[in-house]
Structure formats: C-alpha cells, structure tokens
DOGU-399856 format. One line per field, with one value per atom (N, C-alpha, C): x, y, z; residue in three letters; residue number from 1. Coordinates in nm, 4 decimals, decimal comma. Example, Ala and Ser with C-alpha at 12.3 -4.5 7.8 and 13.67 -1.06 7.14 Angstrom:
# DOGU-399856
u	c(1,3190 1,2300 1,3200 1,2850 1,3670 1,2900)
v	c(-0,5690 -0,4500 -0,3300 -0,2250 -0,1060 0,0030)
w	c(0,7800 0,7800 0,7800 0,7080 0,7140 0,7870)
rest	c(ALA ALA ALA SER SER SER)
nr	c(1 1 1 2 2 2)
//
This chain:
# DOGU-399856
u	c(9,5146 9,6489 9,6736 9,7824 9,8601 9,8434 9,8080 9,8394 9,9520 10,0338 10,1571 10,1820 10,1990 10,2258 10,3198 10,4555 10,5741 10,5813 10,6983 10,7517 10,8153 10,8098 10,8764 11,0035 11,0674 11,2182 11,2635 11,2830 11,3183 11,2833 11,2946 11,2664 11,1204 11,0703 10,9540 10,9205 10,8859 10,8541 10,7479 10,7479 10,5942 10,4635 10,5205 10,3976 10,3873 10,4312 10,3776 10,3078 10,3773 10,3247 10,2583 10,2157 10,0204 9,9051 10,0012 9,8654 9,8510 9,9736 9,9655 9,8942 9,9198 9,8143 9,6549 9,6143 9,4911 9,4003 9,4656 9,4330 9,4466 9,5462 9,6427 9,6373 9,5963 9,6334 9,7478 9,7554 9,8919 9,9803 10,1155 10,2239 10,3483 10,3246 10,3840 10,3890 10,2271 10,1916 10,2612 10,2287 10,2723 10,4638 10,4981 10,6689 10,6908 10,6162 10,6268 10,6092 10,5109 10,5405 10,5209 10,5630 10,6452 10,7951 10,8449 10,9948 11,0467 10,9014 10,8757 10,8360 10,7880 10,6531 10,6636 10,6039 10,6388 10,5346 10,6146 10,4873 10,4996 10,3477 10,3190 10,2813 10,3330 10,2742 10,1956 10,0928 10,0240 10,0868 10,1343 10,1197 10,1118 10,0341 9,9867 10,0797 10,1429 10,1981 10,3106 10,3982 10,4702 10,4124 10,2988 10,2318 10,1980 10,2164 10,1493 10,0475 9,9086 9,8358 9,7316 9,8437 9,8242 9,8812 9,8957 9,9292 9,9063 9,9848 9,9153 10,0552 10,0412 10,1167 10,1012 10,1686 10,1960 10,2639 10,2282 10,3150 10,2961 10,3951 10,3781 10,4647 10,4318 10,4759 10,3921 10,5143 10,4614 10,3885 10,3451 10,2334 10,1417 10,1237 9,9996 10,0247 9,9690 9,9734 9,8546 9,8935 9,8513 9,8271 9,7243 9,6917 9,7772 9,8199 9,8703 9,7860 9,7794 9,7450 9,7170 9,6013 9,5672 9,4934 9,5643 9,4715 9,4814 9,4106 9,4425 9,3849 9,4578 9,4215 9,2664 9,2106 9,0640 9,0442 9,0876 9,1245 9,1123 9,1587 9,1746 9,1009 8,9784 8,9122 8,7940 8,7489 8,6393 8,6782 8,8255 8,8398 8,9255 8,9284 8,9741 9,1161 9,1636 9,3016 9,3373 9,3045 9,2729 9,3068 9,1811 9,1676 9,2801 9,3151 9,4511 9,5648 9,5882 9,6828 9,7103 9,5690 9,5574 9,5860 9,5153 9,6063 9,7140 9,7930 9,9282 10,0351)
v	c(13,7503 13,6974 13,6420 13,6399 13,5922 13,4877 13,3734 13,2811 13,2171 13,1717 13,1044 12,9525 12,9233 12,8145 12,7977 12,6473 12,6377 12,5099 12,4586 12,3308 12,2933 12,1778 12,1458 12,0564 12,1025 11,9659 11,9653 11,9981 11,9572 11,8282 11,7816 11,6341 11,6829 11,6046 11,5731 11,5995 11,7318 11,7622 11,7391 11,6781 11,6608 11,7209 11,8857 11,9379 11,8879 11,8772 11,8185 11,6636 11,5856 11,4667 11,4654 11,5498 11,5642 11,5868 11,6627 11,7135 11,6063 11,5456 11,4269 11,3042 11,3014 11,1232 11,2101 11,3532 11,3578 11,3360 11,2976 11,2571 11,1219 11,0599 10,9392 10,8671 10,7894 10,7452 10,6534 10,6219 10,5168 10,5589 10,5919 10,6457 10,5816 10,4871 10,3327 10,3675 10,4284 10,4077 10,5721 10,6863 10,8109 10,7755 10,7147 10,7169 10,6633 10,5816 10,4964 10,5974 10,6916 10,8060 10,9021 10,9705 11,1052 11,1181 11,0342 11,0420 11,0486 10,9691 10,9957 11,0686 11,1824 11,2681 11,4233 11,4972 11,6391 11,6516 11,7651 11,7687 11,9853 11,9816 12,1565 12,1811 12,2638 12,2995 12,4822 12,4865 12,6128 12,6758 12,7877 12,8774 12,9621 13,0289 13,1605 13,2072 13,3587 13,4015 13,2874 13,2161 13,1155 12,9723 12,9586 12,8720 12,8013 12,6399 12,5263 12,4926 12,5295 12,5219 12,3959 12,3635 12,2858 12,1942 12,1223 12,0171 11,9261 11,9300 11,8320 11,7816 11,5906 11,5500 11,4744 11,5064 11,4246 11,3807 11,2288 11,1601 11,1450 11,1726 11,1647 11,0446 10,9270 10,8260 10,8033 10,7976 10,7684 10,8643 10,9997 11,0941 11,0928 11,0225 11,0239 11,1179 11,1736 11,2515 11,1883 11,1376 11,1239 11,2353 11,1919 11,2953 11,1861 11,2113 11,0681 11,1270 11,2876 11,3639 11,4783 11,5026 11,6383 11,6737 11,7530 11,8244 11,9318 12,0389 12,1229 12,1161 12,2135 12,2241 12,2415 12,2071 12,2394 12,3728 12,4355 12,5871 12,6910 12,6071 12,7005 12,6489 12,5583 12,4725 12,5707 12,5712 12,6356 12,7395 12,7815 12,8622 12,9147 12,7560 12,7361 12,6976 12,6958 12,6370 12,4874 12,4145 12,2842 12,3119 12,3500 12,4283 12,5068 12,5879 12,6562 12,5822 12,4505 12,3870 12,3174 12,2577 12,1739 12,2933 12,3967 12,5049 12,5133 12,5056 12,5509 12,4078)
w	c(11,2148 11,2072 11,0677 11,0430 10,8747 10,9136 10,8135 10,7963 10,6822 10,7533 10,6502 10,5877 10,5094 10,4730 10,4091 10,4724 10,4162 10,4510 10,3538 10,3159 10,4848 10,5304 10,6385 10,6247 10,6737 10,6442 10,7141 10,8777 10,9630 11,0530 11,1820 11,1972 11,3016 11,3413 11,3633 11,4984 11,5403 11,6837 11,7534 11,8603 11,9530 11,8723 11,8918 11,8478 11,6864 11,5985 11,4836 11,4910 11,5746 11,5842 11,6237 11,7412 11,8117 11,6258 11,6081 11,5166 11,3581 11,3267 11,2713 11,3215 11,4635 11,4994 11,5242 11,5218 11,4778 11,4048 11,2951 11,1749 11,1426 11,1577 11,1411 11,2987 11,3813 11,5248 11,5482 11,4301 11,4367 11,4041 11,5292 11,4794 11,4203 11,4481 11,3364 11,1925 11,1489 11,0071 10,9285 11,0766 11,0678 11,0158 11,0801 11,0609 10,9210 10,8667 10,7591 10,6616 10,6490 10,4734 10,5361 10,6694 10,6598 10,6376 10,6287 10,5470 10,4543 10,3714 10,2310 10,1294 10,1946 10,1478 10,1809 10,1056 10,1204 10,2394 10,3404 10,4735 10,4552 10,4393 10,4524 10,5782 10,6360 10,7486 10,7939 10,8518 10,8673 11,0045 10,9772 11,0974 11,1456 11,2507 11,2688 11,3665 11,3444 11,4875 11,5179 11,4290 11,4803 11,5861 11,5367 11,6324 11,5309 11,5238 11,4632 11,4151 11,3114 11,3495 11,2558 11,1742 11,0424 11,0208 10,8944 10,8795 10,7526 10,6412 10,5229 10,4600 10,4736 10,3895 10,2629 10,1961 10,0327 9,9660 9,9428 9,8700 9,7143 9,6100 9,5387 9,4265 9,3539 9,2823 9,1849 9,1018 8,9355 8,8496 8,9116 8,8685 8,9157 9,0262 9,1364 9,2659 9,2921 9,3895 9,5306 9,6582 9,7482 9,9121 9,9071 10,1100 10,1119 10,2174 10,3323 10,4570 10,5042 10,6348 10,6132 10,6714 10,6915 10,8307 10,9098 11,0120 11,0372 11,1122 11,1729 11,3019 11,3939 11,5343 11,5602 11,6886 11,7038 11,7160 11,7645 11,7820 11,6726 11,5355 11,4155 11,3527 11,3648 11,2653 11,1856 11,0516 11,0056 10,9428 10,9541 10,8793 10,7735 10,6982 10,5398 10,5443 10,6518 10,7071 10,6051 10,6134 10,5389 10,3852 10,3582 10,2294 10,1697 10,2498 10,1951 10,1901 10,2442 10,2679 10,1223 10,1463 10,0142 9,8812 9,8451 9,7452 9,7399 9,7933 9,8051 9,7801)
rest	c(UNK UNK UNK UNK UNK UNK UNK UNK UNK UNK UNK UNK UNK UNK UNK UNK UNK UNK UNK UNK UNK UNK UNK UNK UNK UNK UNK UNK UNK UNK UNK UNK UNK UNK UNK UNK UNK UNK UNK UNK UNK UNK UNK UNK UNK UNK UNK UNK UNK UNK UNK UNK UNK UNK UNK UNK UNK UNK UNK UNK UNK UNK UNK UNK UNK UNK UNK UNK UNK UNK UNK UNK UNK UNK UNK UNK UNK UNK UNK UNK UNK UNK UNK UNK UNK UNK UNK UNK UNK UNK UNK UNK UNK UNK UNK UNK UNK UNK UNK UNK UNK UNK UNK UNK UNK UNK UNK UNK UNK UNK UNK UNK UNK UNK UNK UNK UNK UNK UNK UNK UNK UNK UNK UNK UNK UNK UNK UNK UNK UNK UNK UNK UNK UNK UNK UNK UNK UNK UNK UNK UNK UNK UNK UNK UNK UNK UNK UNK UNK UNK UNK UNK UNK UNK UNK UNK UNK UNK UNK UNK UNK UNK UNK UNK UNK UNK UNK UNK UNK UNK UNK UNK UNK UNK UNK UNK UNK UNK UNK UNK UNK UNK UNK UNK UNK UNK UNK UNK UNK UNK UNK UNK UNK UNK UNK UNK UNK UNK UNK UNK UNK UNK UNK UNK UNK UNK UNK UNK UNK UNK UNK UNK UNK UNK UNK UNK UNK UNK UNK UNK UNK UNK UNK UNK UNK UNK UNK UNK UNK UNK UNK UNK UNK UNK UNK UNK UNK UNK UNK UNK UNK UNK UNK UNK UNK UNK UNK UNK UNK UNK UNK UNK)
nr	c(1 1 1 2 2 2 3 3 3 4 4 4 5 5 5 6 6 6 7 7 7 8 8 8 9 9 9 10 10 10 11 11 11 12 12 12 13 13 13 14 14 14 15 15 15 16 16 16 17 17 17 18 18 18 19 19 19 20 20 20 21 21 21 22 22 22 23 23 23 24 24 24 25 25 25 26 26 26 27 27 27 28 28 28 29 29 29 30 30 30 31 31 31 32 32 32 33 33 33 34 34 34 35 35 35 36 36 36 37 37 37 38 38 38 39 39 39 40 40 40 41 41 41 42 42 42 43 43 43 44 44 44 45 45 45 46 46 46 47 47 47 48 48 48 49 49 49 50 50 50 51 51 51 52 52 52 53 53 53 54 54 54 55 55 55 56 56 56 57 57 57 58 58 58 59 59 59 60 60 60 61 61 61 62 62 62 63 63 63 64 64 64 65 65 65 66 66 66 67 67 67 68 68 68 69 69 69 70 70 70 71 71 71 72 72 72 73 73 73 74 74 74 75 75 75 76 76 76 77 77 77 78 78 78 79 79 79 80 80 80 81 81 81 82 82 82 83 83 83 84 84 84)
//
C-alpha cells in the first residue's frame, strides 16, 4: 500500500485524537499546541495511520507528537513523517 503524507487543517476527529493521546495522554495539554502547530498526518488506503505535530517559534522547530498506529508500527512510518 502507498503511503501518503499531508498537511492537516481540518478540525480534530476522534480518530486523530485516539492516535494523538497515544503519544500525548493528556488531552488538556493535546488542545493547548494543536491549534498552534503544523499537524502531518500518514495514510494508507484512506485510513489514519500516523501522526506528527510541530511547532515552530523564533527558528526553533519543536515535536510536540508523534505516533503511529500499532498496526503500522516498524515500518518507517514515523520516520517518513519526520522527512517530510
């Protein structure tokens, strides 16, 4: 299967927020710099399978989040996220 990776700008669906408090458990802290922050998301076949956000201030570039599903784990998913 292709794997895709694109900018997200729509609002914040279940399924993204499952795979954000995987990483992150506090969805308090999750609401606080995903509004702020560029969010990439992975997906195969139109299915969710990724996840990386970043904030960037002053010339610093921050993770805030990264996961991917257990399902898709091991195979550079992450990695490609972070490339891109």
């Amino acid at each position: 299967m292709m794997l895709q990776i694109t900018q997200y700008t729509g609002a914040v669906s279940d399924e993204l927020m499952q795979l954000l408090l995987m990483a992150d458990p506090d969805p308090e802290a999750v609401g606080r710099y995903i509004g702020a922050a560029e969010v990439l998301v992975a997906e195969e076949a139109k299915r969710l399978v990724g996840v990386a956000v970043v904030s960037a201030e002053a010339g610093v570039a921050e993770l805030k989040n990264l996961a991917v599903a257990e399902a898709h784990r091991g195979r550079g998913i992450a990695k490609a996220m972070i490339a891109a």
